[in-house]
C-alpha positions as CSV (number, residue, x, y, z in Angstrom):
1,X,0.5,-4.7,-9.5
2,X,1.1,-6.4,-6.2
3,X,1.2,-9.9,-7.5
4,X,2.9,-9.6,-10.1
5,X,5.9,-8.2,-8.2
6,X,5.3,-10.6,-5.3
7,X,5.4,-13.9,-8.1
8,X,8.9,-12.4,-9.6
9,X,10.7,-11.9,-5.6
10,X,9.1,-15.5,-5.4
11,X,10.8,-16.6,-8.3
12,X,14.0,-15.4,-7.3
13,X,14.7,-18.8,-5.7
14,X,13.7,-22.1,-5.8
15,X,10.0,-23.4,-4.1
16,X,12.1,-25.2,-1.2
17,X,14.7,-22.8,-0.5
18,X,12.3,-19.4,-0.5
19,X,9.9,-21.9,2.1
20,X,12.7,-22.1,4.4
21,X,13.9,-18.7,3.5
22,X,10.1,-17.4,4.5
23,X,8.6,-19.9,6.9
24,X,5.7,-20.1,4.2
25,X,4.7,-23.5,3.4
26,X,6.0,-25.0,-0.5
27,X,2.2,-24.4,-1.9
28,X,1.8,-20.8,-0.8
29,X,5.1,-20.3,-2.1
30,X,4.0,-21.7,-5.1
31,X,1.0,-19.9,-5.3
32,X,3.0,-16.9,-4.7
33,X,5.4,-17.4,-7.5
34,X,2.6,-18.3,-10.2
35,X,0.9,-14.7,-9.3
36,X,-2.4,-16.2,-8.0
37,X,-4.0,-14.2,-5.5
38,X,-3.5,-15.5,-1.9
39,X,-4.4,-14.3,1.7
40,X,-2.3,-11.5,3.2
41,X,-1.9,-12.2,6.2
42,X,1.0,-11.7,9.2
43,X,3.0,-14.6,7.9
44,X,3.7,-13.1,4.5
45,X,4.0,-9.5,5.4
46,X,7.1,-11.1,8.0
47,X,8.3,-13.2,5.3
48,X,8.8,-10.4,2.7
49,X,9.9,-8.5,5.8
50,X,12.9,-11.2,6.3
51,X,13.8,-11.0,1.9
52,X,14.2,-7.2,2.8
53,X,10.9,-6.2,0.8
54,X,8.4,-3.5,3.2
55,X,4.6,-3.5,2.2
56,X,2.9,-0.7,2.2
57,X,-0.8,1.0,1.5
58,X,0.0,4.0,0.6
59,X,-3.0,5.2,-2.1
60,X,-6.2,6.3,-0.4
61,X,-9.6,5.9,-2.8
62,X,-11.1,8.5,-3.7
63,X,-15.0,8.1,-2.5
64,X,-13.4,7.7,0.7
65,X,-14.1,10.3,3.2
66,X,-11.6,11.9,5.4
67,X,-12.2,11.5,8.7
């Protein structure tokens, strides 16, 4: 699961040191790190970006209809 891998790259590091790592503010972080759902968003997918992490949708549903 997404958060779940997200809260344990979060974890990696202290709450101060990832914010300035990431540019995220110390409560998203925190947020982050606990696995609680938050907003992605430009910000994040750049700060995962700058740890070395690439995010990526890569399952399609399948009701969906190609197009």
């Amino acid at each position: 699961m997404i958060f779940d891998e997200v809260a344990r790259v979060m974890n990696s590091d202290t709450t101060r040191r990832m914010s300035r790592r990431t540019g995220l503010s110390k409560d998203k972080v925190l947020r982050m790190a606990n696995g609680q759902p938050f907003n992605l968003d430009y910000n994040v997918v750049f700060a995962l970006q700058r740890l070395g992490y690439e995010f990526k949708v890569v399952k399609k549903l399948s009701h969906e209809k190609d197009t």
